[in-house]
N, C-alpha and C positions, 0 to 999 in steps of 0.2 A: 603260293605266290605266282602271279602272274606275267610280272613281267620280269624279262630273265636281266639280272644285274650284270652290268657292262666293265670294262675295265677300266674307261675313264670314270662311272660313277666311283669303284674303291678308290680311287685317284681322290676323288670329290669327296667322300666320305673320309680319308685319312683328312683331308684339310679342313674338315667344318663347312663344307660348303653345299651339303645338299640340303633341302627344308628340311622339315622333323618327322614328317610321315616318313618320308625316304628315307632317312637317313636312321630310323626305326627297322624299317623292310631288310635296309643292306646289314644294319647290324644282326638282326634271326638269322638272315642266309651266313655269316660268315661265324656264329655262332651252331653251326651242321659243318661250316666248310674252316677245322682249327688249321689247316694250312696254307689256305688265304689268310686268314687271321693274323698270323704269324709276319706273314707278308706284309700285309699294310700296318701292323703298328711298327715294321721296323724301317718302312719310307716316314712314318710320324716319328720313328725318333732320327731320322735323317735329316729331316725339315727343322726340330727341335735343335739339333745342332749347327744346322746350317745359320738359323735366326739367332743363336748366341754369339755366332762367330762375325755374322757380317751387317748385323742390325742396325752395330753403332754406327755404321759408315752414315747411312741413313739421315740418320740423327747431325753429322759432320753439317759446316755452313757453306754456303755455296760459294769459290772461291770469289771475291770482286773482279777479278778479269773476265770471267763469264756474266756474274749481273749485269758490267757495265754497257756487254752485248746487248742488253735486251732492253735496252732505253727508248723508248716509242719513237717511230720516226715519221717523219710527214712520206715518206717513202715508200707505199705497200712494198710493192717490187724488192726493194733493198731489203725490208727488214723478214723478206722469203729469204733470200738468202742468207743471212744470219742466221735466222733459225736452223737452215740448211746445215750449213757450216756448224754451230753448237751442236747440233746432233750427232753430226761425225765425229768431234771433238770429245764429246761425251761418251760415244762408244768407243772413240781408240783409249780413252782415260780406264775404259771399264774392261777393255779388253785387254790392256800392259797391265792392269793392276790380277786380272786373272789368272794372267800369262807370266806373270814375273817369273823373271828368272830363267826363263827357259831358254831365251836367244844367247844365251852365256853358255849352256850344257855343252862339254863337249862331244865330240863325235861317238866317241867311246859308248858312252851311254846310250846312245840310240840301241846296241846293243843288248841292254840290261835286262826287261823285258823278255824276249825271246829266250834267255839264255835260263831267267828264273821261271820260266811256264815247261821248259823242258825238264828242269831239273825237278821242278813240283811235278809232273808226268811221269818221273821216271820213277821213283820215291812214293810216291803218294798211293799205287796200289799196292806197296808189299804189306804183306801179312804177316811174314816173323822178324822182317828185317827193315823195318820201315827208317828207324836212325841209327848214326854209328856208337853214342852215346845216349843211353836214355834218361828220362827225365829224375829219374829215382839215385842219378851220379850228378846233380845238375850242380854242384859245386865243381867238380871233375870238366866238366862239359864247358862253363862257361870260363874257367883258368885257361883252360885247350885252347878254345877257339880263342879267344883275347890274346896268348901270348902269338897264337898262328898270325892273326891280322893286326896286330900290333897298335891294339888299340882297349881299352877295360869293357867288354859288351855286358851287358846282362839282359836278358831277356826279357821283352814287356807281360806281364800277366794280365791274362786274358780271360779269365774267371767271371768276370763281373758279366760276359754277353755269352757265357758258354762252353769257351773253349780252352779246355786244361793242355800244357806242354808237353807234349810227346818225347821232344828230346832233340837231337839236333845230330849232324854232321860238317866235317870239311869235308868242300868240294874243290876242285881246280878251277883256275880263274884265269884268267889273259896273260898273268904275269904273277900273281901271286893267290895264295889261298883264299876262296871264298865262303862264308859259312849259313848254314840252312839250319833254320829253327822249323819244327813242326809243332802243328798245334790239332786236336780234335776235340770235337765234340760227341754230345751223349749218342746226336744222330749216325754216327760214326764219319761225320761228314770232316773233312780233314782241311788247311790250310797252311801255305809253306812262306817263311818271310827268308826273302833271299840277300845279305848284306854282304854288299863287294866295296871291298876301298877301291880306290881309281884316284890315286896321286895326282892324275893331271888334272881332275874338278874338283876345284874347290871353292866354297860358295854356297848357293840352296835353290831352290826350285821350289813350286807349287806341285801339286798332283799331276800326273801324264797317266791314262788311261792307255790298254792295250789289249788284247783280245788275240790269243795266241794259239790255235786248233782247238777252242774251244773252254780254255784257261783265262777268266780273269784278273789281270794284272793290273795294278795303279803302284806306282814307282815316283821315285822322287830322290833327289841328293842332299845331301846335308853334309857338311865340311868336307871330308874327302870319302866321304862314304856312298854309296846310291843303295838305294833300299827298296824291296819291289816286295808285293805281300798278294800272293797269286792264290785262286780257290775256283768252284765251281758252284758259289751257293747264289751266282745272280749279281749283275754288275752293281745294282742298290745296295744287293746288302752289303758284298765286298768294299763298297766306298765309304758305307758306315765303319766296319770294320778296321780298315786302313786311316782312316781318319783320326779313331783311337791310338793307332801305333804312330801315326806320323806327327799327333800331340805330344810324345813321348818327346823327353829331350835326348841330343845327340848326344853320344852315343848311347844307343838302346836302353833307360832307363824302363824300371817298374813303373806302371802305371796305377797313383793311388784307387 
């Protein structure tokens, strides 16, 4: 093969959008290359979810206070500015519905993040003592932690992309107990969900991305819980991943 495959073309090729010769060439190469491979069907089942999840808005009709904007006017001049105006209006609609929730978090949680990429750092390399219970007591493991934070947890399974539960600990928290599930894969590649109640938010959030020495984190609140799901396999994949656990209902159900 001659010409060397780009990153935006695996981009192109996850979405269907390269022609068929090309899109022939990039599939041979990433059939030699199973770790790209890997890579781009798991931005395809990113996009797969993403289009389940936000397709219908799509579909939704356009409210009548915005059609009635756009009524022809003998006006060039004026009817720039409406458009002007609708456009902004359309991104601040698009940006509060992305954003929910988040101008309500409170301060606390700006926290949350930092505190779970440490605590996944500290944990995440040991070799004979990786949790304080393991996964083989997980009846034992999940009565602990639930009666510590005062709430029924049970752990999401994660089987279905990979990754079997390692087992879990309490940690210390701001004011009260907080508890870490671990989770790995066959790669031995590891991922930690880090669940803090915090009384004083209560409410929900959308995803908040964060990037912490090198630790990806996506966090979010749910009643009075905040839940961060930190790892090192790549901010894509981690947001598929988190994505799984943040469909879970609160508090910490299985996931079918």
């Amino acid at each position: 093969m001659n010409t060397p495959i780009t990153e935006d073309e695996l981009h192109a090729h996850a979405d269907g959008r390269l022609d068929a010769a090309r899109q022939a060439e990039v599939e041979a190469w990433l059939s030699a290359h199973p770790e790209r491979r890997a890579e781009v069907d798991a931005w395809r089942a990113q996009g797969a979810l993403l289009h389940r999840q936000f397709d219908q808005v799509l579909d939704e009709p356009i409210p009548a206070r915005f059609t009635a904007l756009a009524v022809p006017s003998a006006r060039p001049w004026f009817d720039a500015r409406i458009a002007a105006a609708l456009g902004g209006v359309m991104v601040g609609v698009l940006a509060g519905y992305l954003l929910r929730g988040q101008a309500t978090m409170a301060p606390a949680m700006a926290s949350l993040p930092r505190q779970a990429a440490v605590a996944h750092a500290v944990y995440v390399p040991e070799v004979r003592h990786p949790v304080e219970v393991g996964a083989d007591q997980q009846a034992h493991l999940v009565t602990w932690l639930s009666k510590r934070l005062g709430s029924e947890l049970k752990p999401p399974v994660l089987d279905s992309v990979g990754y079997q539960l390692v087992g879990g600990r309490l940690l210390p928290g701001d004011s009260q107990g907080v508890a870490q599930f671990m989770y790995e894969n066959a790669a031995k590649s590891r991922l930690t969900l880090y669940v803090r109640p915090d009384t004083a938010t209560v409410g929900s959030t959308g995803f908040r991305y964060a990037r912490e020495n090198g630790v990806d984190v996506f966090y979010w609140v749910d009643g009075r819980f905040g839940y961060a799901l930190s790892g090192t396999t790549g901010r894509e994949d981690m947001l598929r991943l988190a994505t799984l656990v943040y469909r879970a209902p609160s508090p910490l159900r299985v996931i079918p």
